[in-house]
N, CA, C and O atoms as CSV, one atom per row, in Angstrom:
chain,resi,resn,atom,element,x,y,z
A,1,UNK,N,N,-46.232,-67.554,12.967
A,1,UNK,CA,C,-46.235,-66.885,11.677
A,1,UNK,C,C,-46.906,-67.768,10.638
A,1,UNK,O,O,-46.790,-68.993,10.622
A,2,UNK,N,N,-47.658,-67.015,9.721
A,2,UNK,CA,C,-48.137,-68.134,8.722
A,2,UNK,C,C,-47.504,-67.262,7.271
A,2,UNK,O,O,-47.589,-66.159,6.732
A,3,UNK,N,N,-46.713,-68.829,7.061
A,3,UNK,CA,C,-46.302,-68.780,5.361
A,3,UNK,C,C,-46.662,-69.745,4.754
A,3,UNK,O,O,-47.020,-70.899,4.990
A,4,UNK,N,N,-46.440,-68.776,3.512
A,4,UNK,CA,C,-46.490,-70.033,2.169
A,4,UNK,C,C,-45.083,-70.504,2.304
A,4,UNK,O,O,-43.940,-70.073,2.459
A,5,UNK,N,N,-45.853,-71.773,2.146
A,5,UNK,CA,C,-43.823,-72.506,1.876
A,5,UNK,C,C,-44.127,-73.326,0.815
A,5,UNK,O,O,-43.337,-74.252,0.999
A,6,UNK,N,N,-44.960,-73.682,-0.503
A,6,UNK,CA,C,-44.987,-74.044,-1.316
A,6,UNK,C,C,-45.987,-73.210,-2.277
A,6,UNK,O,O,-47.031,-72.735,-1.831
A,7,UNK,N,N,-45.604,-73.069,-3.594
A,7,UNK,CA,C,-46.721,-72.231,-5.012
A,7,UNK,C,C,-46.891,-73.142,-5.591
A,7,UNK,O,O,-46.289,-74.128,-5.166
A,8,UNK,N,N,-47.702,-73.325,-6.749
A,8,UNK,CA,C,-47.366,-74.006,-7.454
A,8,UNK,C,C,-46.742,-73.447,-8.644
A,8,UNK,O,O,-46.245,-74.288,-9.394
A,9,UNK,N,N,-46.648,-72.211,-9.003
A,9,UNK,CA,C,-45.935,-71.448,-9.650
A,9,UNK,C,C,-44.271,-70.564,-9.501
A,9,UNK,O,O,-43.321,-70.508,-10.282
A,10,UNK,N,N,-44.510,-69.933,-8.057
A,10,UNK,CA,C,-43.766,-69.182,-7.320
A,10,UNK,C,C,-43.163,-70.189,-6.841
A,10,UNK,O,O,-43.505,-71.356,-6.650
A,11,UNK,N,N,-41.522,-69.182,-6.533
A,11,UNK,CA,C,-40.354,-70.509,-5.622
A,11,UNK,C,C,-39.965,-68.836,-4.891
A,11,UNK,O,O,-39.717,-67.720,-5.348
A,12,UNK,N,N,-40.112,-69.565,-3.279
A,12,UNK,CA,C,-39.780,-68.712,-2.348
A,12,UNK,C,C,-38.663,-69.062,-1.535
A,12,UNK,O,O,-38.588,-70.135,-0.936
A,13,UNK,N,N,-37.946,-68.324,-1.512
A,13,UNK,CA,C,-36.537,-68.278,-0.863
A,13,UNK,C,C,-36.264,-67.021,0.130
A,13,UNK,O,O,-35.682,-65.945,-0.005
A,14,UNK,N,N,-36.945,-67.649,1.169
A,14,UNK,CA,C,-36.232,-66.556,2.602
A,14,UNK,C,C,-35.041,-66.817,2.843
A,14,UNK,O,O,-34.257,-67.756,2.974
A,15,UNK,N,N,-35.143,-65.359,2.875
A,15,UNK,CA,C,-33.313,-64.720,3.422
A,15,UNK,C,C,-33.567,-65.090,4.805
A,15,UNK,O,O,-34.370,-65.955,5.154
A,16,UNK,N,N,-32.573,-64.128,5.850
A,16,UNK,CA,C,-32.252,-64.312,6.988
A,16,UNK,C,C,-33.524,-63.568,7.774
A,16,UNK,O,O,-33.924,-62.471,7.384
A,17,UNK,N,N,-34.107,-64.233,8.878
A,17,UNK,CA,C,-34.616,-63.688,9.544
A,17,UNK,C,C,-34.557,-62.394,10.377
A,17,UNK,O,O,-33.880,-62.673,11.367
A,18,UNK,N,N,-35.010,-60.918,10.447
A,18,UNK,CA,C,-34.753,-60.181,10.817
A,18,UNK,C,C,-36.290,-59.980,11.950
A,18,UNK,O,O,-37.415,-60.457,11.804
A,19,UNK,N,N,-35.601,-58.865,13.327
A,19,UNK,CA,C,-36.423,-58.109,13.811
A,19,UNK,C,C,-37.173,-56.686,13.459
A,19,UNK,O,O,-36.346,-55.797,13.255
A,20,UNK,N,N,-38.598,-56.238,13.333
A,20,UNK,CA,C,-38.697,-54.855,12.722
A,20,UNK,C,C,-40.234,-55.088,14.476
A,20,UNK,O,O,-40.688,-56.010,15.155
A,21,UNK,N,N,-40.414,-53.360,14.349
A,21,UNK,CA,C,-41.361,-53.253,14.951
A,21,UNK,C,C,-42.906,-53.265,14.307
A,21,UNK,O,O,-42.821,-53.265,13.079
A,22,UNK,N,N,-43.684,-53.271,14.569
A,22,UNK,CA,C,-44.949,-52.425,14.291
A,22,UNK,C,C,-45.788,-52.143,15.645
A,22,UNK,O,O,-45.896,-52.812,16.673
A,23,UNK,N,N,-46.314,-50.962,15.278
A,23,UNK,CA,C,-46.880,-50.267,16.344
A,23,UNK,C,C,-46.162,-50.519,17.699
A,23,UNK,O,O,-46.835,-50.928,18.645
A,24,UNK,N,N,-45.080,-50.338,17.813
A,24,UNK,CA,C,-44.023,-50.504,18.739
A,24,UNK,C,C,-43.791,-52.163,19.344
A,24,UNK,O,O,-42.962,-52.557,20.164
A,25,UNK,N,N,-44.630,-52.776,18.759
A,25,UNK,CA,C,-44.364,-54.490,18.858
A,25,UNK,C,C,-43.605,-55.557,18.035
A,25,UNK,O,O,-43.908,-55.876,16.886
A,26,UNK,N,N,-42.700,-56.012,18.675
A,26,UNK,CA,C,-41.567,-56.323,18.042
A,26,UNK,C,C,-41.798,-57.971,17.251
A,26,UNK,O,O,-42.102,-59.003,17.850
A,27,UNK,N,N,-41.565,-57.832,15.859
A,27,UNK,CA,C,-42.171,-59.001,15.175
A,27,UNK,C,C,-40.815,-59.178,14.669
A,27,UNK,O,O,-39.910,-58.387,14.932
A,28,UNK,N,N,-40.622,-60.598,13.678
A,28,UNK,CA,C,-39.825,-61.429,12.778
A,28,UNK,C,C,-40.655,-61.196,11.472
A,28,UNK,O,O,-41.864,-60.999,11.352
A,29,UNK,N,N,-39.647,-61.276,10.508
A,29,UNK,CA,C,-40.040,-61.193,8.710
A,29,UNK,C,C,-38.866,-62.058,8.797
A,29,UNK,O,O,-38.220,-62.569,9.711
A,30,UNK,N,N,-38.803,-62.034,7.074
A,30,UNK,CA,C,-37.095,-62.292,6.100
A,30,UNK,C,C,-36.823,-61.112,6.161
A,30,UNK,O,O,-37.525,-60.276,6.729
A,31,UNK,N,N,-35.368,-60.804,5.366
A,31,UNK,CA,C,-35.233,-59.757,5.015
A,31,UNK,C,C,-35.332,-59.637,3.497
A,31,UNK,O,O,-35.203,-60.573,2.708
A,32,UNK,N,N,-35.597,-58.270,3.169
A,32,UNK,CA,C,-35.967,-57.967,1.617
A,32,UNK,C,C,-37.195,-58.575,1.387
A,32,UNK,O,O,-37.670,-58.206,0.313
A,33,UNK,N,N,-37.885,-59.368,1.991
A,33,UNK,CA,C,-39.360,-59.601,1.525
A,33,UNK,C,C,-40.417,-58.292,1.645
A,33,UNK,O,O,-40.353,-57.611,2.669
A,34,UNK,N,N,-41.120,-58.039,0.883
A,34,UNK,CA,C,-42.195,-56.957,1.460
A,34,UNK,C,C,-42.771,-56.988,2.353
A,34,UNK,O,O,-43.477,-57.907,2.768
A,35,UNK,N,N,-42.555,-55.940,2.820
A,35,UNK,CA,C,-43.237,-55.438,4.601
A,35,UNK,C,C,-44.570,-55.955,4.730
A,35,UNK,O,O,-44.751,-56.513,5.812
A,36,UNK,N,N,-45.880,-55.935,3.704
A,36,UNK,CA,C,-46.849,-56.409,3.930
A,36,UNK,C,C,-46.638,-57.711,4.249
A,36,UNK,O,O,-46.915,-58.236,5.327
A,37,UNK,N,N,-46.075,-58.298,3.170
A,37,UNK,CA,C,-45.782,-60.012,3.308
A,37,UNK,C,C,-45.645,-60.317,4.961
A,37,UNK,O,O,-46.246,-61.147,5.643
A,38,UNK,N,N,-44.512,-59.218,5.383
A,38,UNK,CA,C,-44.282,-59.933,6.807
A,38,UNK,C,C,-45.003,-59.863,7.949
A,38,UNK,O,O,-44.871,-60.518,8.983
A,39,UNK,N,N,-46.028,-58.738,7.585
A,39,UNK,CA,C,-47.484,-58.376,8.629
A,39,UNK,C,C,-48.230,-59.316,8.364
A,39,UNK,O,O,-48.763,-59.929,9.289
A,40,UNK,N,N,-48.482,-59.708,6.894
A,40,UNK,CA,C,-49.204,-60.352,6.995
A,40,UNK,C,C,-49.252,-62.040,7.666
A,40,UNK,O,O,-50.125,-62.724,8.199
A,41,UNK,N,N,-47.761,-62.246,7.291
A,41,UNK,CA,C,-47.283,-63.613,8.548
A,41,UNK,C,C,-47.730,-63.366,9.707
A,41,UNK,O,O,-48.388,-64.247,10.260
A,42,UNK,N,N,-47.524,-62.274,10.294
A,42,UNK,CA,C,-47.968,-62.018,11.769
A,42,UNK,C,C,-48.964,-61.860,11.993
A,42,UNK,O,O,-49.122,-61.520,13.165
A,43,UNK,N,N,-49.973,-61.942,11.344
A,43,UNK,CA,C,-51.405,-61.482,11.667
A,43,UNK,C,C,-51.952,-60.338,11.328
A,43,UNK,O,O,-53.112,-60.119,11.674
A,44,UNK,N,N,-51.255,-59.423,10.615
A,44,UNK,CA,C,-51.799,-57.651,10.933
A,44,UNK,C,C,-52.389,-57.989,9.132
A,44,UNK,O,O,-51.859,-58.377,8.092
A,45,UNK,N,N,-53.937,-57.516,9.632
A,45,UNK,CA,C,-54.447,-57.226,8.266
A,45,UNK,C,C,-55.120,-55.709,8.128
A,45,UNK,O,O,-55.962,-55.488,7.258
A,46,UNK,N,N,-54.655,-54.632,9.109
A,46,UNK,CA,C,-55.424,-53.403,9.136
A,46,UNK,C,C,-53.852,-52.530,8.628
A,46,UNK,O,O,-52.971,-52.254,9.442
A,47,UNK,N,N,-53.807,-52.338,7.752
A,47,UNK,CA,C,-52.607,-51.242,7.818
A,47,UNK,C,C,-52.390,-49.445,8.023
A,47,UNK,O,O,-51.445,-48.731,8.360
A,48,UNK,N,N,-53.818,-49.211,7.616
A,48,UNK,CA,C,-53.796,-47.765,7.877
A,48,UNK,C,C,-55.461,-47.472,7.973
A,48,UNK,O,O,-56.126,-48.507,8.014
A,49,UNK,N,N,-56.129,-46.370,8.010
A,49,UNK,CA,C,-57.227,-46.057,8.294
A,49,UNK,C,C,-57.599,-44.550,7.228
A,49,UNK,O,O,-56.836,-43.639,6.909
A,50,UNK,N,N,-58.483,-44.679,7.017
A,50,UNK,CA,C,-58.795,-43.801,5.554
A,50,UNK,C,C,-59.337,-42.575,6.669
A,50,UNK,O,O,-59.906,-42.813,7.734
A,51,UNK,N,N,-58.931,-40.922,6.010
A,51,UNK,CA,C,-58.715,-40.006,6.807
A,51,UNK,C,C,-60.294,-39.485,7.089
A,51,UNK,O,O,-60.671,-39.207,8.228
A,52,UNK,N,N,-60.819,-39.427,6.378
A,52,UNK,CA,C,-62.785,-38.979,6.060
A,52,UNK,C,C,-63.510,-39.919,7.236
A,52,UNK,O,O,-63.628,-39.622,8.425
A,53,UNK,N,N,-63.965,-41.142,6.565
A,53,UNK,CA,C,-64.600,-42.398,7.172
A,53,UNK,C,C,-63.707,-43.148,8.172
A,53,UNK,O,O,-63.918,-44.360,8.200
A,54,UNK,N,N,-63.132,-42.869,8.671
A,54,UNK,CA,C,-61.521,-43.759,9.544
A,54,UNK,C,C,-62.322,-45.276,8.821
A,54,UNK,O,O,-63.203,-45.656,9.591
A,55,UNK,N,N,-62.215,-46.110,7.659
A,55,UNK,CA,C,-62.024,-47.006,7.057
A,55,UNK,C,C,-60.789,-47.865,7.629
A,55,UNK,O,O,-59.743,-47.262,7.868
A,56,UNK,N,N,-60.866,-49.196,7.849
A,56,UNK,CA,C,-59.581,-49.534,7.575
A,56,UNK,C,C,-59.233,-49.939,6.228
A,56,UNK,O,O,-60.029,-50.156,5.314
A,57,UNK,N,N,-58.032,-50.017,6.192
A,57,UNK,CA,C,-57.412,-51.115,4.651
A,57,UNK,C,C,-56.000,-51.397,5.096
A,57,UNK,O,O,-55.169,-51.050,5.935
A,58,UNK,N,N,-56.256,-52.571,3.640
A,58,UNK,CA,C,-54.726,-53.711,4.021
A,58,UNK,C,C,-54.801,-54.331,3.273
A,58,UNK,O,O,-56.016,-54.461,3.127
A,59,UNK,N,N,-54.271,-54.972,2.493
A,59,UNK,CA,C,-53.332,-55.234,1.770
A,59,UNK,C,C,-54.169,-55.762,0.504
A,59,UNK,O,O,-54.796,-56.769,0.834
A,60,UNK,N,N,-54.320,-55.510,-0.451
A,60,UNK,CA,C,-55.075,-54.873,-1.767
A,60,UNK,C,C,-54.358,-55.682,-2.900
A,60,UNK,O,O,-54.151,-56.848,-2.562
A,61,UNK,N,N,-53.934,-55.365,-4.136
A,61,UNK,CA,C,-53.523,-55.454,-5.128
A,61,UNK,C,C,-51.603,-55.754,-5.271
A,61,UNK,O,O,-50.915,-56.177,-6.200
A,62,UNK,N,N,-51.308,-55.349,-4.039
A,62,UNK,CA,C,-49.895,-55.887,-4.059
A,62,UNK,C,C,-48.644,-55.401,-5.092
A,62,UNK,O,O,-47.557,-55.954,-4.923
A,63,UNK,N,N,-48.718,-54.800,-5.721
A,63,UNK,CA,C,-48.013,-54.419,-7.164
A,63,UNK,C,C,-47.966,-52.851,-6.720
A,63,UNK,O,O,-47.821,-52.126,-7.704
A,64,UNK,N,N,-48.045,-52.214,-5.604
A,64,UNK,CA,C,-47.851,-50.636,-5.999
A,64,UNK,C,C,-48.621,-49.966,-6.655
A,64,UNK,O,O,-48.164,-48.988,-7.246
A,65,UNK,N,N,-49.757,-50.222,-6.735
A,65,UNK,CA,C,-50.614,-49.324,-8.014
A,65,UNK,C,C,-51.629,-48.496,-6.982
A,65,UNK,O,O,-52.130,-47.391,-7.193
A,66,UNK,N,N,-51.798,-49.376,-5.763
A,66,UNK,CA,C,-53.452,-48.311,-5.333
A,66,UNK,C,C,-52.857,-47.796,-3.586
A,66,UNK,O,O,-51.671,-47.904,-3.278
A,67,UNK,N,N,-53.656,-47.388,-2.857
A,67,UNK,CA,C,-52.881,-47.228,-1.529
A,67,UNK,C,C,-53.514,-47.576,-0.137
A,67,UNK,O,O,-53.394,-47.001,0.945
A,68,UNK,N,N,-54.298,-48.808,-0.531
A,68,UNK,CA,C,-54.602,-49.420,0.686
A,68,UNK,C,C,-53.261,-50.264,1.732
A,68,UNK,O,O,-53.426,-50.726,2.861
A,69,UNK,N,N,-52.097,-50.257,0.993
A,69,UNK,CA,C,-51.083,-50.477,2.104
A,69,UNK,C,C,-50.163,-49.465,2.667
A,69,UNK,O,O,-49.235,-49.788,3.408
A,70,UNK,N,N,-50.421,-48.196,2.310
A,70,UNK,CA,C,-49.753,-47.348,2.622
A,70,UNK,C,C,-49.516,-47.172,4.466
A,70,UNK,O,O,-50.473,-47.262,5.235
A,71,UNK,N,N,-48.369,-46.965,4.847
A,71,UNK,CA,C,-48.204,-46.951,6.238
A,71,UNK,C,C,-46.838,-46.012,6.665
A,71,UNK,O,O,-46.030,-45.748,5.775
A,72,UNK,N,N,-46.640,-45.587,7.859
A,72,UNK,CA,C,-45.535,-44.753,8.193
A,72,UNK,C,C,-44.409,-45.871,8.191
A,72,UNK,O,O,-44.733,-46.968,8.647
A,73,UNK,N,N,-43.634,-45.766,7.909
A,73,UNK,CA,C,-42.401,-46.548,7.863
A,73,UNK,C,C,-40.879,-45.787,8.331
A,73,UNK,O,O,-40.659,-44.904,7.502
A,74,UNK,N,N,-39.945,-45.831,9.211
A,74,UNK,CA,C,-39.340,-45.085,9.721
A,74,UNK,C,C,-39.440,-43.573,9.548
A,74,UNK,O,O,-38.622,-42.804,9.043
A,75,UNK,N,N,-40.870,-43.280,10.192
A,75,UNK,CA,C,-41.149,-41.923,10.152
A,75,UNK,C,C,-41.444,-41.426,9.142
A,75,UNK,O,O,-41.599,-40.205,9.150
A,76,UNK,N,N,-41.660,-42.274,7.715
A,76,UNK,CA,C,-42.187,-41.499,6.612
A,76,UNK,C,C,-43.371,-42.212,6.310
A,76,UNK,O,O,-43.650,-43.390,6.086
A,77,UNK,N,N,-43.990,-41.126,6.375
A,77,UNK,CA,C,-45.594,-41.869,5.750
A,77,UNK,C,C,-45.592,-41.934,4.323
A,77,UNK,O,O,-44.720,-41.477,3.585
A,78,UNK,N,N,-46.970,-42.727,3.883
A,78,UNK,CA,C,-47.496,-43.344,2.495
A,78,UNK,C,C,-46.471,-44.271,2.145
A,78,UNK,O,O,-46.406,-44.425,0.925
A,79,UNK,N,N,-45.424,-45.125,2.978
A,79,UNK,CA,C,-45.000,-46.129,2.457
A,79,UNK,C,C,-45.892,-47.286,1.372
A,79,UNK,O,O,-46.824,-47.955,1.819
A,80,UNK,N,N,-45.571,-47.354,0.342
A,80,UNK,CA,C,-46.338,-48.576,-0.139
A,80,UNK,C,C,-45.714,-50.151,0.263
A,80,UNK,O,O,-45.099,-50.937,-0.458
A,81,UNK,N,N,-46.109,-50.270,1.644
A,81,UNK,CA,C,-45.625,-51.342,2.132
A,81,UNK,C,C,-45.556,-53.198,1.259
A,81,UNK,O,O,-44.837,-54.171,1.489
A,82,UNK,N,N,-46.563,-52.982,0.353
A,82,UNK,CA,C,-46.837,-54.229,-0.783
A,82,UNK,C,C,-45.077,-54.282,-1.750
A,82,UNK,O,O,-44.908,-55.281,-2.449
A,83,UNK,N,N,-44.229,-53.501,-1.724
A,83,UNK,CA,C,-43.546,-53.533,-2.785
A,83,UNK,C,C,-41.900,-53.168,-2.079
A,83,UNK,O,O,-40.818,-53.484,-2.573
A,84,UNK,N,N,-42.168,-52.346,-0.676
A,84,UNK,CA,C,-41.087,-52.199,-0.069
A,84,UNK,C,C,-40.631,-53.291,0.913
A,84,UNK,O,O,-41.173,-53.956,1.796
A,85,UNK,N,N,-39.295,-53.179,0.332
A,85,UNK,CA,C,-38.172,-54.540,0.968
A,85,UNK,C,C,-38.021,-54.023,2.736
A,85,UNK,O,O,-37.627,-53.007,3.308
A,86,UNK,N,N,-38.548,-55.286,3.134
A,86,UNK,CA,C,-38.020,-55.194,4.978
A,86,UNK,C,C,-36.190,-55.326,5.600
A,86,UNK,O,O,-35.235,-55.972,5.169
A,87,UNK,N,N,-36.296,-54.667,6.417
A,87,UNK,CA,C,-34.877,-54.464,6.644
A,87,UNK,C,C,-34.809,-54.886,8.360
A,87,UNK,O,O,-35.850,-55.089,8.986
A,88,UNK,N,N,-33.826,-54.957,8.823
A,88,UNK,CA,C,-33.894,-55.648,10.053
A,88,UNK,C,C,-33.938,-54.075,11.338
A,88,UNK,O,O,-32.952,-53.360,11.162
A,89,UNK,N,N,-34.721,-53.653,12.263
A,89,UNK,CA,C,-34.720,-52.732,12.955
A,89,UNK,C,C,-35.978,-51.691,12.135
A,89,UNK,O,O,-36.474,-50.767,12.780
A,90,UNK,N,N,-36.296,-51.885,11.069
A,90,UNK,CA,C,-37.760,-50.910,10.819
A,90,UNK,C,C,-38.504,-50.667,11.721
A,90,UNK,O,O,-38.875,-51.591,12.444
A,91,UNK,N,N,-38.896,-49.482,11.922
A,91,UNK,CA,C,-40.562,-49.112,12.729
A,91,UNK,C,C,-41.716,-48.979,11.828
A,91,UNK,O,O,-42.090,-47.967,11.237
A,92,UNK,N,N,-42.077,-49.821,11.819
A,92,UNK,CA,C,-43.471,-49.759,11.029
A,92,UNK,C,C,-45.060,-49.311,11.700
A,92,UNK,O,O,-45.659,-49.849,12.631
A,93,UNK,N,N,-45.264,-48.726,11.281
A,93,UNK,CA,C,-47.030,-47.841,11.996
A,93,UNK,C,C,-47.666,-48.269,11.391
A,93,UNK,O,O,-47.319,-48.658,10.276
A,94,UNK,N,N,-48.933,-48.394,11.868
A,94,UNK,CA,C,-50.421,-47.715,11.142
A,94,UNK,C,C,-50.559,-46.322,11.066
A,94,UNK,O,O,-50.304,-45.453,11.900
A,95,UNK,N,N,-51.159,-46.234,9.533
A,95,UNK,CA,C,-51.278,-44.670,9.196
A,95,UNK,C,C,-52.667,-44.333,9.481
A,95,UNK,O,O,-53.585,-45.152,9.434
A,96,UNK,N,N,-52.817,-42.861,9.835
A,96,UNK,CA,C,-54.178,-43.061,10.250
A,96,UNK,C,C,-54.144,-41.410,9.110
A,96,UNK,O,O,-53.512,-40.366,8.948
A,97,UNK,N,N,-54.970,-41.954,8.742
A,97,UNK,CA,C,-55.675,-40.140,7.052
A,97,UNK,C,C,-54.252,-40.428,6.436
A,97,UNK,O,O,-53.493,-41.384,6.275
A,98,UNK,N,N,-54.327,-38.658,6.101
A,98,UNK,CA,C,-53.214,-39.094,4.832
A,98,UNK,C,C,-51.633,-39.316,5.587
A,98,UNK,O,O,-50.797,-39.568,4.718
A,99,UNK,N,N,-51.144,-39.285,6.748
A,99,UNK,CA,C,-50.172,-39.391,7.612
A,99,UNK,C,C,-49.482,-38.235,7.653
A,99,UNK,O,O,-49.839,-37.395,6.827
A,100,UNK,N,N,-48.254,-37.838,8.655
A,100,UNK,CA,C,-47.583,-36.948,8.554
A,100,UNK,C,C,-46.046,-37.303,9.202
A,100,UNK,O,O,-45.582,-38.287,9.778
A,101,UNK,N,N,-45.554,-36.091,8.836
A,101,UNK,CA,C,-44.323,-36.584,9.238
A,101,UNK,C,C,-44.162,-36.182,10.712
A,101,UNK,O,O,-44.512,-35.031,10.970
A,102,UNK,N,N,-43.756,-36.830,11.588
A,102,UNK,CA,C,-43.484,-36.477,12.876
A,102,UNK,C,C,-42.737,-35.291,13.477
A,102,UNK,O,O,-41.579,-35.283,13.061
A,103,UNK,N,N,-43.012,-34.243,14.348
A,103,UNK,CA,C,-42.519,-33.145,14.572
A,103,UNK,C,C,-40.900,-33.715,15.245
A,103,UNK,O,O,-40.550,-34.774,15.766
A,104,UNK,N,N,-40.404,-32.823,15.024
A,104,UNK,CA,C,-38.877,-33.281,15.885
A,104,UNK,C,C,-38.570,-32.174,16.389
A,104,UNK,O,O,-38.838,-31.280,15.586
A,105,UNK,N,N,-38.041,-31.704,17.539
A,105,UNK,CA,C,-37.647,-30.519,17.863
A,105,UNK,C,C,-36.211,-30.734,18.511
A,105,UNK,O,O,-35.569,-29.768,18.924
């Protein structure tokens, strides 16, 4: 995993280490840190794929404002993964267009 463990501004304090998936592969975060944050420890810099051009994007502006981190997150798409807190057992996807919600029958 790659972290920051020193800012010169920012003071970071990981919580407890939790398990979440993505794309059914089972990774480590903190908990309550943002989901991007913890992809991005792991390596994942593609988070979803733009629906027109299949574009990728990932991780952008960070603050919630635009939607290059948007991703399915326990079955709900357009998560803004930059701002949402990780929890231990998440399924996290790549979104591919504007996403949908999964059929259930």
């Amino acid at each position: 995993m790659e972290l920051i463990k020193e800012h010169p501004i920012l003071d970071f304090q990981h919580r407890r280490k939790v398990v979440f998936s993505f794309d059914g592969q089972p990774m480590e975060g903190f908990e309550d840190e943002p989901i991007a944050m913890a992809l991005h420890a792991n390596g994942v810099r593609v988070y979803r794929e733009t629906q027109e051009m299949h574009r990728p994007r990932g991780f952008f502006c960070a603050i919630g404002k635009c939607s290059s981190c948007f991703m399915v997150v326990d079955d709900v798409p357009n998560v803004r993964t930059c701002i949402t807190p990780l929890k231990a057992g998440m399924r996290v996807e790549t979104q591919h267009g504007k996403g949908r919600i999964p059929d259930r029958a």
